[in-house]
N, C-alpha and C positions, 0 to 999 in steps of 0.2 A: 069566970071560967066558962068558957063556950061549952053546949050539949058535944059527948062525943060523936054523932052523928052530924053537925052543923060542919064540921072540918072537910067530912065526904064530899068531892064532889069539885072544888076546889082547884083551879091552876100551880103550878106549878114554877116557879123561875129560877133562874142561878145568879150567884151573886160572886164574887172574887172577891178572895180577899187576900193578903200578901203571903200566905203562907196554905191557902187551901180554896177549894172551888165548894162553895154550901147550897145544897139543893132546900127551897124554901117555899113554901106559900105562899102565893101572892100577897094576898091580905095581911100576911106578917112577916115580913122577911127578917125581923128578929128571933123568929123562932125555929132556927132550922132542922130538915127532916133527917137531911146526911151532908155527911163531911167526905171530900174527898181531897186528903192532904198531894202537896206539890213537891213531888221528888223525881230526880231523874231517873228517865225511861217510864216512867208511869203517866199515862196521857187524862190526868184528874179532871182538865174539862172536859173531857168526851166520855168520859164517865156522868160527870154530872151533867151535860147538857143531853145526852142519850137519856140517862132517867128522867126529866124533866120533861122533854119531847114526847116520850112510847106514854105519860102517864097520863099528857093533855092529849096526844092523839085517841087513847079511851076512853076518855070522858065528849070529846070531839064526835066518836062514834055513836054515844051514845050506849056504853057499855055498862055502865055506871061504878061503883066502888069494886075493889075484891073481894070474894066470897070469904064473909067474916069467919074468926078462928072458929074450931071445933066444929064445923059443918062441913056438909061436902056438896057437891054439885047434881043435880039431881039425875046428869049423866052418868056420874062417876062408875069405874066398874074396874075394882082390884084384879 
């Protein structure tokens, strides 16, 4: 089992499969992150190819992971 922090950082790709679009990491496309099922009116690959896209264009930027749970941002201001 991989460190949880080794997964950060990571690409992103989509895969098709006959009943749903699976947003997945590169490195394992067996192990997918989300399902987005194929029904009518519901546009599943632009679902998962939008998440796939916005998640490598922040890592692309250099933004690096999201701010892990129970923290907050050192801007943050309720």
């Amino acid at each position: 089992m991989k460190e949880p922090g080794a997964q950060l950082g990571e690409r992103l790709a989509v895969v098709e499969l006959a009943a749903a679009f699976l947003v997945v990491r590169e490195s394992d496309p067996e192990d997918w992150l989300a399902r987005f099922e194929k029904s009518p009116g519901f546009p599943a690959r632009a679902w998962a190819e939008n998440m796939a896209s916005l998640y490598n264009r922040r890592l692309r930027m250099g933004a690096g992971p999201p701010t892990p749970p129970g923290t907050r941002p050192p801007d943050y201001h309720p």
